[in-house]
C-alpha positions as CSV (number, residue, x, y, z in Angstrom):
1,X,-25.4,-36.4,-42.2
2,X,-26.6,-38.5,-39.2
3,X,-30.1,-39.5,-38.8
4,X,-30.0,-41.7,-36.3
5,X,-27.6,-42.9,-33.1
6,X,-28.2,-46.3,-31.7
7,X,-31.8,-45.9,-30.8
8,X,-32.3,-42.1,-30.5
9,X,-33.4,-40.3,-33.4
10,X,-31.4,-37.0,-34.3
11,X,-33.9,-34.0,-35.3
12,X,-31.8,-31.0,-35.5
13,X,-28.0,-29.8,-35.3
14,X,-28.0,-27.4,-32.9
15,X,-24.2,-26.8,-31.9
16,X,-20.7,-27.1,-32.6
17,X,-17.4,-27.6,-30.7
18,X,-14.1,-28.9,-31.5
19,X,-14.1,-32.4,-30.6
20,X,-17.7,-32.7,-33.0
21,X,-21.6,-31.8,-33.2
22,X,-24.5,-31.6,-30.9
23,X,-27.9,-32.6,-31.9
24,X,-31.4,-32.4,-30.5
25,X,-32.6,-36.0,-30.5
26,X,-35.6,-38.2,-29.4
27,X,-35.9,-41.3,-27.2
28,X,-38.6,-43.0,-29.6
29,X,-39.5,-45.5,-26.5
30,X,-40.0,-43.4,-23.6
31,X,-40.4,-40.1,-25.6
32,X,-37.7,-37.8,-23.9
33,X,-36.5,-35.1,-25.8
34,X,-32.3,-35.4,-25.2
35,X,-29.0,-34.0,-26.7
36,X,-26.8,-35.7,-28.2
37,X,-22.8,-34.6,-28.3
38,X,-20.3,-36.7,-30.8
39,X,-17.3,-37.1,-30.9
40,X,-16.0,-36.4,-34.6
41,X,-12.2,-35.9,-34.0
42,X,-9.8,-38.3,-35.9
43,X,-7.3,-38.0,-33.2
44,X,-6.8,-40.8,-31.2
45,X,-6.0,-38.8,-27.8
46,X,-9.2,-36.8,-28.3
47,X,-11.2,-39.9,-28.2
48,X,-10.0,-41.5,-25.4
49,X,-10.7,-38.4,-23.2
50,X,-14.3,-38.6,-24.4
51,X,-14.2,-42.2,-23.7
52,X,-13.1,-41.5,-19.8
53,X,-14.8,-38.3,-19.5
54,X,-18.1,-39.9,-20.5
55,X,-17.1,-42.2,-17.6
56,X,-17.0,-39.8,-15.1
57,X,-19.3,-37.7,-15.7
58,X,-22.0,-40.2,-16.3
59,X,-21.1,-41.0,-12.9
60,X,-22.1,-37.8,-11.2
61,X,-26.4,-37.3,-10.2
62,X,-26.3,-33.5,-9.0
63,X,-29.1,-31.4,-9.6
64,X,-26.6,-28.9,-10.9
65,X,-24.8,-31.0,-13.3
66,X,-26.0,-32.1,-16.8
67,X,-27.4,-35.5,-16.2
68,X,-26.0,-37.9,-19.0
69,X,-28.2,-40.7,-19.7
70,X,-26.3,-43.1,-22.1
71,X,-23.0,-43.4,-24.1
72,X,-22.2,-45.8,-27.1
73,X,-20.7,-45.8,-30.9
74,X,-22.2,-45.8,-33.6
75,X,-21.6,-48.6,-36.4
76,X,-19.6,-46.2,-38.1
77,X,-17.2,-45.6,-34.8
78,X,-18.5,-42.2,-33.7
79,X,-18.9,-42.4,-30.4
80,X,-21.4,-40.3,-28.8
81,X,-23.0,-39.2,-25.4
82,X,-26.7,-38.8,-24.8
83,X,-27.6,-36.2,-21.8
84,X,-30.4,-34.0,-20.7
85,X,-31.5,-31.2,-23.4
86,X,-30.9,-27.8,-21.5
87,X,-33.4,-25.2,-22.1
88,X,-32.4,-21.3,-21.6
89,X,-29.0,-20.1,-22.5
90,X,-25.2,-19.8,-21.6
91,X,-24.4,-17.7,-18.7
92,X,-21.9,-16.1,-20.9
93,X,-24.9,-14.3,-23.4
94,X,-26.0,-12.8,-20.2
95,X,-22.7,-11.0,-19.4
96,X,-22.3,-9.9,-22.7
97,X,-25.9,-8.3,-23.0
98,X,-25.4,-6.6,-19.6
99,X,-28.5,-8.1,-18.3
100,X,-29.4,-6.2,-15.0
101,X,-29.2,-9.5,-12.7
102,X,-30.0,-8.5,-8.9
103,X,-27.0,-9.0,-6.6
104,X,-28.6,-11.6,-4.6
105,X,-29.4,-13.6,-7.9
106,X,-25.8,-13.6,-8.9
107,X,-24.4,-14.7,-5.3
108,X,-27.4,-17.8,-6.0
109,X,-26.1,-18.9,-9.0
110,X,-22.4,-18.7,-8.1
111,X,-23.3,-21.1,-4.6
112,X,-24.9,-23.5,-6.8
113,X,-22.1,-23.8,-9.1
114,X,-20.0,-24.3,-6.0
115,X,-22.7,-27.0,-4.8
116,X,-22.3,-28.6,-8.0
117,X,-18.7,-28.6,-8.3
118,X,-18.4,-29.8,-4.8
119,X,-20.1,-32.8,-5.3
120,X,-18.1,-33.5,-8.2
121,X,-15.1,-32.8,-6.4
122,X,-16.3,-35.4,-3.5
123,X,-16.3,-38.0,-6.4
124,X,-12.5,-37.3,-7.4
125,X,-13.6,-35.1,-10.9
126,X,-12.1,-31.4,-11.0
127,X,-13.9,-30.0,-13.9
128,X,-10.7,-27.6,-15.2
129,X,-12.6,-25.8,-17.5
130,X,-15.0,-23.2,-15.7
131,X,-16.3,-20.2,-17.2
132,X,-19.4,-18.7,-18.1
133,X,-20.3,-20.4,-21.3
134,X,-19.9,-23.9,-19.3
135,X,-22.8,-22.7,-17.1
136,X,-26.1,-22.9,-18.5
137,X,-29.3,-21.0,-16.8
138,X,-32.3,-23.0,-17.4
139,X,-35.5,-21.2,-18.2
140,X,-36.8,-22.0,-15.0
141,X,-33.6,-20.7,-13.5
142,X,-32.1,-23.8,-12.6
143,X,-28.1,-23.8,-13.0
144,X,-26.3,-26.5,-15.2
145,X,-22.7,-26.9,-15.4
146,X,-21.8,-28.2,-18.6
147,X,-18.9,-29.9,-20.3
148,X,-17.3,-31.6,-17.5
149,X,-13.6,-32.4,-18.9
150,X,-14.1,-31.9,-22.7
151,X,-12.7,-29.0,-23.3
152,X,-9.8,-29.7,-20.9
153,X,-9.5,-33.1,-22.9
154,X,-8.2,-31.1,-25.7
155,X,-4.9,-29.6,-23.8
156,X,-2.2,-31.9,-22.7
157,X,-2.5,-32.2,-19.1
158,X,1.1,-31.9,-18.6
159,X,2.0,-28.9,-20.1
160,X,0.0,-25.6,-21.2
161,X,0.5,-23.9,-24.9
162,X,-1.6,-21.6,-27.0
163,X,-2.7,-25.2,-29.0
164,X,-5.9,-25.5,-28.0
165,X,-7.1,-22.9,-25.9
166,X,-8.3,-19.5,-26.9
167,X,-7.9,-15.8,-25.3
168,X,-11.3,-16.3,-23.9
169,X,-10.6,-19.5,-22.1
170,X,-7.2,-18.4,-20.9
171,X,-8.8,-15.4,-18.6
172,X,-10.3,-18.4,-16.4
173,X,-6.7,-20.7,-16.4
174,X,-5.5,-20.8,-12.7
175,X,-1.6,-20.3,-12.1
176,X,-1.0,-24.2,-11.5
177,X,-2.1,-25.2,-15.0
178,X,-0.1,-21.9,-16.4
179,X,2.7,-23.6,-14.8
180,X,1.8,-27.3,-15.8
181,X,1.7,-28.3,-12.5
182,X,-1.2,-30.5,-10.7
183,X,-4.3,-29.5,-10.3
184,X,-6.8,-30.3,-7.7
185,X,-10.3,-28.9,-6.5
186,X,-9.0,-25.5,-5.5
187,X,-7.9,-25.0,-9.2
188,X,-11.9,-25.1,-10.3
189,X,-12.3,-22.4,-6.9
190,X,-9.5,-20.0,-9.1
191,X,-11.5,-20.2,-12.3
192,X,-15.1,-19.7,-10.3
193,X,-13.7,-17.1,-8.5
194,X,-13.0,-15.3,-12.2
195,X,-16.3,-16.3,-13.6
196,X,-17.9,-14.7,-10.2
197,X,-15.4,-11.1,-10.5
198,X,-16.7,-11.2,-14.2
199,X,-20.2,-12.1,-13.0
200,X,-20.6,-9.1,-10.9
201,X,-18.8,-6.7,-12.3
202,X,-19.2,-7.5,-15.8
203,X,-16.0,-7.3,-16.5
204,X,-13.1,-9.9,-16.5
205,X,-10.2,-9.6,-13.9
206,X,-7.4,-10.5,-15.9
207,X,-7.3,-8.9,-19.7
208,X,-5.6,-8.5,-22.5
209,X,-4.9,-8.4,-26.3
210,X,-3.0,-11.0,-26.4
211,X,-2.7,-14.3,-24.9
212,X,0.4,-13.7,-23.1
213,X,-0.3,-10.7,-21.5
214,X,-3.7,-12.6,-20.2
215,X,-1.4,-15.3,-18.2
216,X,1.4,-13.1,-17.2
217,X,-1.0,-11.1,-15.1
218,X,-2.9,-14.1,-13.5
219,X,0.6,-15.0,-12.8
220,X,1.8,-11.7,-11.2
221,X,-0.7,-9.3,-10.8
222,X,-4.1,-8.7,-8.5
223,X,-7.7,-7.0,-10.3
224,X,-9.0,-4.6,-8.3
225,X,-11.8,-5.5,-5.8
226,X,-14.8,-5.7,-6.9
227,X,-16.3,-3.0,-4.9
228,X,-14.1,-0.6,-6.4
229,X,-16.4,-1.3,-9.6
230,X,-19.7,-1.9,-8.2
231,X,-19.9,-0.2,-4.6
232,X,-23.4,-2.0,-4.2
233,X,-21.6,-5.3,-3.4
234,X,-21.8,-6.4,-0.4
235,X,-18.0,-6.1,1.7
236,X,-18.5,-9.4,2.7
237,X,-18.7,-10.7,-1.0
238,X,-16.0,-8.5,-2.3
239,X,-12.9,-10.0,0.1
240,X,-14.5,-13.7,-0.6
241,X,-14.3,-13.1,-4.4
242,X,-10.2,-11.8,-4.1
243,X,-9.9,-14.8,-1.8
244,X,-10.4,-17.1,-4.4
245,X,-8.4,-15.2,-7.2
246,X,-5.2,-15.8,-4.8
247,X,-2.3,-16.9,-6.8
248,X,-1.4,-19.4,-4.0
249,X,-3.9,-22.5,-3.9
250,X,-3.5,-22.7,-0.2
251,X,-4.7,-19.1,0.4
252,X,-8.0,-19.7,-1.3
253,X,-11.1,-21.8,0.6
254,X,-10.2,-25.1,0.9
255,X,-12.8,-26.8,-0.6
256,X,-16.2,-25.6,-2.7
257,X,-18.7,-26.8,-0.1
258,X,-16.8,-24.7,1.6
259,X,-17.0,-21.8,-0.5
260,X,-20.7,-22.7,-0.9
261,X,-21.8,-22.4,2.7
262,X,-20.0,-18.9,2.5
263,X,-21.7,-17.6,-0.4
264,X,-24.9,-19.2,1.3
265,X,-24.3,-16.5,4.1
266,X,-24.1,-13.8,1.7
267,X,-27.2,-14.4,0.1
268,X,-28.7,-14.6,3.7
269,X,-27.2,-11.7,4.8
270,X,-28.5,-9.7,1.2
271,X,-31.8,-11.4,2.1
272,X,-32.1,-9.9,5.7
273,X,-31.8,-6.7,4.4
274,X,-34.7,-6.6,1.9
275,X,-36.6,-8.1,4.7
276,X,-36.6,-5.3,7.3
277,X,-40.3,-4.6,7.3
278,X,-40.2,-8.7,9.1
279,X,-37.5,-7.8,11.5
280,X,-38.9,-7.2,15.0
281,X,-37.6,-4.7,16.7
282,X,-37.9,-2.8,20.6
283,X,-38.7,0.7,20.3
284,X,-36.2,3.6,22.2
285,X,-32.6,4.5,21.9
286,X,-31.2,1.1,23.0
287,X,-33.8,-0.8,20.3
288,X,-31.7,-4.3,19.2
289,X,-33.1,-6.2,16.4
290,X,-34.1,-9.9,17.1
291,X,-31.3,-11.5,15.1
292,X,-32.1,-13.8,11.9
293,X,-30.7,-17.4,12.9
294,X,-27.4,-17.3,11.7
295,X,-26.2,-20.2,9.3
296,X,-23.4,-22.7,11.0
297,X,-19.8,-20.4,10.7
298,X,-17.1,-22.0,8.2
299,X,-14.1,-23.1,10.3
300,X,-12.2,-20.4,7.6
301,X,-14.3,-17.0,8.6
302,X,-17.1,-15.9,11.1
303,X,-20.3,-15.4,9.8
304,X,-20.6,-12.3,8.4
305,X,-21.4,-9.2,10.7
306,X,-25.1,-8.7,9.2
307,X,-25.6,-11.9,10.6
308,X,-24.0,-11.7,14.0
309,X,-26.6,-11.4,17.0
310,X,-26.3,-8.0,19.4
311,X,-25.6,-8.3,23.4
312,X,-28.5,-7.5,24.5
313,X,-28.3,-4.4,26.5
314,X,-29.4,-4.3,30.6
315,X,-31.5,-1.7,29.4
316,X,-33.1,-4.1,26.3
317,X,-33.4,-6.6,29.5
318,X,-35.3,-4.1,31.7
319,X,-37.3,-2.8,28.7
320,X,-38.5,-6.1,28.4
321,X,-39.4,-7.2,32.3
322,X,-42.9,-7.7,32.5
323,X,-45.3,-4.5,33.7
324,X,-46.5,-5.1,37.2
325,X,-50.4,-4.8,37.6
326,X,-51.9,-1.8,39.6
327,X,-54.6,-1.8,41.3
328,X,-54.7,2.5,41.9
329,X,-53.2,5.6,41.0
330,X,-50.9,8.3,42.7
331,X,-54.0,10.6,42.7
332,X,-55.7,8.0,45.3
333,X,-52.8,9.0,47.7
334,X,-54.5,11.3,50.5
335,X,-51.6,14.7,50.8
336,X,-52.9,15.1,54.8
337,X,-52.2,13.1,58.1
338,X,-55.3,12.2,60.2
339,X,-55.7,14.5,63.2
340,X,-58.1,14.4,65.8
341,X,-61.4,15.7,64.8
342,X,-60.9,14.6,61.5
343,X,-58.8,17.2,60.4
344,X,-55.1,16.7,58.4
345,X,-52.2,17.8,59.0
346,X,-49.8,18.8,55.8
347,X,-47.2,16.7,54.3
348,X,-43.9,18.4,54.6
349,X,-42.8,19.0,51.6
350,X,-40.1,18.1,49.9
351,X,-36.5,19.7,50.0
352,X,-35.4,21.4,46.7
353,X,-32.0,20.7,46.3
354,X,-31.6,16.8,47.5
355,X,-34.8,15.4,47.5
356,X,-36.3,16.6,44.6
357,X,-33.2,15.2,42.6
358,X,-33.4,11.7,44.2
359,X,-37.3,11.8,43.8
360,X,-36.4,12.1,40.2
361,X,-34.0,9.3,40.0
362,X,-36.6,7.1,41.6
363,X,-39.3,8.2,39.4
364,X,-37.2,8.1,36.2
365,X,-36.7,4.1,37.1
366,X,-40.0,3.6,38.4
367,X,-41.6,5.1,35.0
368,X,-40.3,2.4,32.6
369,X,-42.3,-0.2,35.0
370,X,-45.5,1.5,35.3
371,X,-48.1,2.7,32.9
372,X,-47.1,5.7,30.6
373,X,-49.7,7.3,31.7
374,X,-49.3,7.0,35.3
375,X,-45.4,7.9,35.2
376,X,-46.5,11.2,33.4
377,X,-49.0,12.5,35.3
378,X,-46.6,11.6,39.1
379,X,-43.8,13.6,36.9
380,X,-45.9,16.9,36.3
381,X,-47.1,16.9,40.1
382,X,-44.3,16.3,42.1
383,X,-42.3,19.2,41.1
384,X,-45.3,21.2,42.2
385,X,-45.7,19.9,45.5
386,X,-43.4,22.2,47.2
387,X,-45.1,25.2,46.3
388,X,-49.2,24.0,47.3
389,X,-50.8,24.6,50.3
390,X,-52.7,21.0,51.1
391,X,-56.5,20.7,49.9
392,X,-57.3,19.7,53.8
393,X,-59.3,21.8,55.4
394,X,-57.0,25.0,56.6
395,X,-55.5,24.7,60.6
396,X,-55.3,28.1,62.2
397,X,-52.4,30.0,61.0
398,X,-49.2,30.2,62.7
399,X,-48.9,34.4,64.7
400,X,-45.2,35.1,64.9
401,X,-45.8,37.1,68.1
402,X,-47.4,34.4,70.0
403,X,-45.0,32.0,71.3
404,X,-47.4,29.5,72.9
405,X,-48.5,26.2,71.2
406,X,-51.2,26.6,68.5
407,X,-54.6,25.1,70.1
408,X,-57.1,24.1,67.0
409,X,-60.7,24.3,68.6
410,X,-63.3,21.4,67.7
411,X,-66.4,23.3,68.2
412,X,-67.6,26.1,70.4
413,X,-68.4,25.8,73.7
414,X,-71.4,26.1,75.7
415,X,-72.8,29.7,75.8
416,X,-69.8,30.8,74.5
417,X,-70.0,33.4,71.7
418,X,-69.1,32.0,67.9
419,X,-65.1,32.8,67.4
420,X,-64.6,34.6,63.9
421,X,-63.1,32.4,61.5
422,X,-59.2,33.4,61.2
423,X,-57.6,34.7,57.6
424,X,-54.5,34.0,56.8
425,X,-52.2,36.3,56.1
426,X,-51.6,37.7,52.8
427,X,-49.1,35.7,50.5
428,X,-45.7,37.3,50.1
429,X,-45.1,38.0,46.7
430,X,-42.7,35.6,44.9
431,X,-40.4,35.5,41.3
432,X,-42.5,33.8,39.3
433,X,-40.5,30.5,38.3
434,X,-41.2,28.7,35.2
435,X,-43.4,25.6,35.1
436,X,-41.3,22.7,34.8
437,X,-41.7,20.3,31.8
438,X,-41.9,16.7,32.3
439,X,-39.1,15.1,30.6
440,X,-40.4,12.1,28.0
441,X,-40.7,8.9,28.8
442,X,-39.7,6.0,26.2
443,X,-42.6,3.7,25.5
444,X,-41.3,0.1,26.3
445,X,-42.5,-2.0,23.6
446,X,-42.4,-5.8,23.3
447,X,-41.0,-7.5,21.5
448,X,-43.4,-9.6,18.9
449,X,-43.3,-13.1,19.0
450,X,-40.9,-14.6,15.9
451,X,-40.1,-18.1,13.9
452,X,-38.6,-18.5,10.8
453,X,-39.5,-20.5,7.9
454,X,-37.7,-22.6,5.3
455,X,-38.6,-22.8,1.7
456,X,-38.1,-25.4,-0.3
457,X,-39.9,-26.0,-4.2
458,X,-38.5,-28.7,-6.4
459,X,-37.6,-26.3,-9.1
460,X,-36.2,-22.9,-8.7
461,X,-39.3,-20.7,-8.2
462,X,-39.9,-16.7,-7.1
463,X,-41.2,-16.4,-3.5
464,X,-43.6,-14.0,-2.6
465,X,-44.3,-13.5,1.2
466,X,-47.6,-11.9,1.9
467,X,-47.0,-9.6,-1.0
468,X,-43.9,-8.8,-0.7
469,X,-40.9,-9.9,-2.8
470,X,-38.5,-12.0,-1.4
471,X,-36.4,-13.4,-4.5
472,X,-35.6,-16.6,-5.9
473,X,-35.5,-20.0,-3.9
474,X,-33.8,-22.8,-5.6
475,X,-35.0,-26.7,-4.9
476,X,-32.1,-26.5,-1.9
477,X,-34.1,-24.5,-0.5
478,X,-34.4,-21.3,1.9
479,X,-34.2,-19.9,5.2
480,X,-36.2,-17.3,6.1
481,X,-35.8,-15.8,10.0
482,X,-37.6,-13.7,12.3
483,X,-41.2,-13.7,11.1
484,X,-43.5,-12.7,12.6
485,X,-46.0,-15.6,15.0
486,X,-49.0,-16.5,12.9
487,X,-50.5,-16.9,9.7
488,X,-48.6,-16.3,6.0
489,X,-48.9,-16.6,3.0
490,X,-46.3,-17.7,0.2
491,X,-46.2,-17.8,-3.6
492,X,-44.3,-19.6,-5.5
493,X,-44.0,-18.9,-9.1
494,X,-42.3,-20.1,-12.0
495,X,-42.0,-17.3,-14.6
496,X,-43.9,-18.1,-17.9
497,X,-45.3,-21.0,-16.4
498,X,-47.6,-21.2,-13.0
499,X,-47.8,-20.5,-9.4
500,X,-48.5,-22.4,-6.6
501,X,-49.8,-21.1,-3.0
502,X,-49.2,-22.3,0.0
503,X,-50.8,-20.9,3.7
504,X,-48.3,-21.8,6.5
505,X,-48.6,-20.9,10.2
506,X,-45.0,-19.5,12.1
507,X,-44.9,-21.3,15.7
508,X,-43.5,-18.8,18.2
509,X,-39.4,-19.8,18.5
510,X,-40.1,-22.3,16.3
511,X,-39.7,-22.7,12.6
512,X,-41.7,-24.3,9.9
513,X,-41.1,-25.7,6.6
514,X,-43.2,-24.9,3.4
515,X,-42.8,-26.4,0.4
516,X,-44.6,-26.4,-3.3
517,X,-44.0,-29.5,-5.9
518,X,-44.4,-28.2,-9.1
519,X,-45.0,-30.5,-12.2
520,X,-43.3,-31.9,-14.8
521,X,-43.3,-29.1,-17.5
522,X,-42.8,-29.6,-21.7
523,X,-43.9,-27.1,-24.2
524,X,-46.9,-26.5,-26.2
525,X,-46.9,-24.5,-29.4
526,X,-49.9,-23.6,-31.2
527,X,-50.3,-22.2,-35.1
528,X,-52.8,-21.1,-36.9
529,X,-54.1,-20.3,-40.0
530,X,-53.9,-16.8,-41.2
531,X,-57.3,-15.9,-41.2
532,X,-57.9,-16.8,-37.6
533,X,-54.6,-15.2,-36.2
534,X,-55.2,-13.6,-32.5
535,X,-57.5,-16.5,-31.7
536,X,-58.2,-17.2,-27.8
537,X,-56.6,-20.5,-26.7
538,X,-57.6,-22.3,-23.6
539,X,-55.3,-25.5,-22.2
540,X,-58.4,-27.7,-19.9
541,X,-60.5,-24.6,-20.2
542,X,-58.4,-21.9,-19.1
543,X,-57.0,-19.2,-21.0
544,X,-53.4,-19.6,-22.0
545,X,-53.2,-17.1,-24.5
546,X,-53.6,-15.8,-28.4
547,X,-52.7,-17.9,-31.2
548,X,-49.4,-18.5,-32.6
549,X,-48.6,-18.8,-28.9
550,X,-45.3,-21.1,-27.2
551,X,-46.4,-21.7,-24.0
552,X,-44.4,-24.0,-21.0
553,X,-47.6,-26.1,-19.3
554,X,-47.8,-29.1,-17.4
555,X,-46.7,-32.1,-19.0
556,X,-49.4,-34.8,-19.6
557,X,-52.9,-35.3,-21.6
558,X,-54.5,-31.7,-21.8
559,X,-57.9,-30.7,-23.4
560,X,-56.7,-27.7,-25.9
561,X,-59.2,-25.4,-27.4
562,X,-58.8,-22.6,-30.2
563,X,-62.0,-20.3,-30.7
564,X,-62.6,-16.9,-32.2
565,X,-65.8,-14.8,-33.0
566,X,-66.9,-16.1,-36.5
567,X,-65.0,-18.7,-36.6
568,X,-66.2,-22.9,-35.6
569,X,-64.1,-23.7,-32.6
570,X,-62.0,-26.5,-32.6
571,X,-61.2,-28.9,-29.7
572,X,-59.0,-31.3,-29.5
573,X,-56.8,-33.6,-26.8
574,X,-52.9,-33.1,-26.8
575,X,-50.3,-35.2,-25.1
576,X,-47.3,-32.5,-24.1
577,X,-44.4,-34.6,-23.3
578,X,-41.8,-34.1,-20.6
579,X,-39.2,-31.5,-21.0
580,X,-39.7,-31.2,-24.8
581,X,-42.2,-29.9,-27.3
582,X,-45.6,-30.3,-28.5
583,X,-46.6,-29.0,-31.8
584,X,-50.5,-28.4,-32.6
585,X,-51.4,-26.9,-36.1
586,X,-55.3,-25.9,-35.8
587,X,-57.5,-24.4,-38.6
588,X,-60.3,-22.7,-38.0
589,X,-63.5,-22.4,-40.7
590,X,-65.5,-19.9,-41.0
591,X,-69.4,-19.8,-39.7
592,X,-71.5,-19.6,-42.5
């Protein structure tokens, strides 16, 4: 067994495939943890495709590609490649377990596999060999494609057989490589487009009991949308999926950037919708919601209709207009016209049938300008004002019988005997009509003031938004529209591992970026003896846990302390290197 390639150190085997072994390994100079893949095939062919495919993908510096580090052969002519040891596990576990992923979380991984693959494809590498168990979630979430060309390397490029490829790998083959014909970047859209069917649905699109049955229907034959499976997916996603599974290349998105700034829409689009309570919106039958800032539309589809901003209505315009100030009220209106002597005259008052009616056209426009209050209380009079005698004081009332002019006397004259004070005549009896109700009058609200924010951490991280759940943000990071003008807070957390908050301020029309650098992480495991089991351990003197613990902290020199009632405590420094393990055995004795 192998103890040792060129300068790394091989600790464990911890993986198999068919062109040879993996092995967890050490870099004994600058003490990186790594993995290193061999190549253990006698056949010649096989070896040469590691050769080149070590080439290439040594080549390629993606955050969502497995970083190789170094390639050589060993003095016994095993070649081997060193790369980045993954943590977490193979998408393909978590299909099989069912795992309840959210929607929004699947439509992130799938656009960073298309990010990945995209860059590949931009340096001339299509991988030919995506599924799930060539995707790798990290336990921080970070996406990993894996294996670029190896498995591939094994099948002759030319032609396509059951040599070499199992019924689990065929379900992924698009129809150009059934048909041994060339493949190009759209080939690796057909197989992600499978992987993301199989992804949300959990179950494959093309299946089978036997291999030929598998390729004849990814030949002839269309799975049924997704939606038909999961209604909860988004229309949006569901035609983008069967656009990639078409059996023509050139009906599929032409390129995975491509695909990526669609799926990046989606997400957007899910994310808009569990971000309601930050939408700002006018109050009344014509209320439109201020529109998130919609992400730059592929040449190949407009952005999707969640996204799309409403015509603002004339109504949304006039709702808007700003309230002219008042300096009095209706009430301050005098109802009489100056006579001589001071006294008033009454107002004529207004015809029922016209211009009562137009009044109330007038007063129906005029209410959304002024005060609430105001428009209500001018709406309850003026219906009343053809049925009130003025609160002037009363002119002498008009006799029937006397057809001269009506004289109003100032005062009385000299000598001249006081003149009773006329009544007027009894009021005729009338149908009581009912009171008329004021009709209600929409409350124009405006609109709050709105930014947006974009997200960025240097790992993939939760976001929290003043207490609310957001989802996942990955180091590409994320845009966030119309929140509200003024302080926020955000969290950003890494499960099993910390969190890191950050207080931003959202300028009015403007937006702002926030962003939280996590550290380099490794792993710190801590035994003890029996005795003391369920001991408190503190990392720099705060509580990580209870002993045994396995605990992701920040890599570098730590102050590590185990302590238990009736027990010494023990103290002691520990170096936790990056992205690999630190193991600390602690005993602790008994007081006396």
């Amino acid at each position: 067994m192998l103890t040792q390639v060129g300068k790394y150190q091989i600790i464990e085997k911890i993986g198999v495939g068919g062109f040879g072994s993996v092995f967890r390994g050490r870099d004994p100079f600058i003490k990186r943890a790594v993995a290193i893949k061999t190549c253990q095939s006698s056949e010649e062919e096989i070896r040469k495709r590691f050769f080149r495919e070590a080439e290439y993908a040594g080549n390629l510096h993606h955050r969502n590609i497995t970083t190789i580090y170094d390639f050589g052969v060993t003095d016994d002519g095993v070649p081997y490649i060193i790369q980045e040891l993954l943590t977490g596990e193979d998408l393909d576990k978590k299909i099989k377990r069912r795992d309840a992923i959210p929607v929004a979380e699947k439509v992130r991984v799938l656009s960073d596999v298309a990010d990945g693959l995209g860059y590949a494809h931009t340096a001339g590498i299509v991988h030919r060999d995506i599924k799930p168990s060539n995707i790798r979630i990290l336990e921080d979430g970070t996406v990993k494609i894996m294996d670029f060309g190896i498995a591939k390397s094994l099948v002759s490029e030319s032609t396509l057989t059951q040599t070499g490829i199992t019924l689990g790998t065929a379900s992924y083959l698009a129809p150009e490589q059934i048909k041994g014909e060339g493949v190009d970047q759209r080939t690796d859209i057909f197989s992600l487009g499978v992987l993301a069917y199989e992804l949300l649905t959990l179950q494959k699109p093309f299946t089978g009991e036997h291999i030929s049955t598998v390729l004849y229907k990814i030949l002839n034959e269309m799975p049924p949308h997704p939606s038909e499976l999961d209604p909860g997916i988004p229309a949006s996603l569901d035609g983008l999926v069967m656009e990639c599974l078409q059996k023509d290349r050139e009906g599929r998105p032409a390129t995975c950037l491509q695909l990526r700034d669609r799926l990046f829409a989606v997400l957007q689009e899910i994310s808009d919708r569990r971000l309601q309570p930050y939408t700002s919106t006018l109050s009344g039958p014509e209320a439109t919601p201020i529109p998130p800032a919609p992400l730059p539309p592929s040449p190949l589809v407009a952005t999707p209709s969640g996204g799309l901003p409403r015509t603002e209505t004339a109504q949304a315009r006039l709702d808007r207009a700003p309230v002219p100030a008042t300096t009095g009220s209706v009430a301050d209106v005098p109802i009489g016209r100056p006579q001589a002597g001071g006294a008033s005259a009454p107002i004529s008052p207004p015809v029922a049938d016209e211009g009562s009616g137009a009044l109330r056209i007038f007063l129906g426009a005029l209410a959304v300008l002024v005060a609430g209050g105001v428009a209500v209380y001018y709406l309850v009079l003026a219906p009343k004002r053809a049925d009130r005698q003025p609160d002037a004081p009363v002119p002498t009332p008009y006799v029937a019988a006397t057809p001269a002019p009506l004289e109003i006397p100032v005062g009385p004259g000299p000598g001249a005997a006081p003149t009773p004070e006329a009544q007027p005549p009894a009021p005729t009896p009338q149908a009581a009509e009912p009171t008329p109700t004021a009709a209600p009058v929409p409350t124009a609200t405006r609109a709050p003031a709105a930014g947006s924010a974009f997200f960025r951490p240097n790992i993939y991280a939760q976001l929290s938004i003043d207490g609310r759940s957001v989802g996942g943000v990955a180091p590409a990071g994320r845009m966030i529209a119309s929140l509200p003008a003024g302080p926020h807070k955000a969290v950003f957390t890494v499960p099993g591992f910390m969190s890191i908050t950050r207080k931003f301020d959202v300028p009015e029309g403007k937006s702002v970026e926030v962003t939280a650098e996590f550290p380099s992480r490794g792993q710190l495991v801590v035994s003890v003896n029996a005795e003391a089991a369920g001991a408190e351990v503190l990392l720099d003197g705060e509580p990580i846990g209870k002993a045994p613990l396995k605990k992701t902290v920040a890599a570098g020199k730590h102050v590590l302390e185990v302590r238990r009632d009736g027990f010494e405590a023990a103290r002691r420094e520990v170096v936790v290197p990056e992205d690999d393990r630190e193991s600390v055995d602690v005993t602790l004795v008994k007081r006396n």
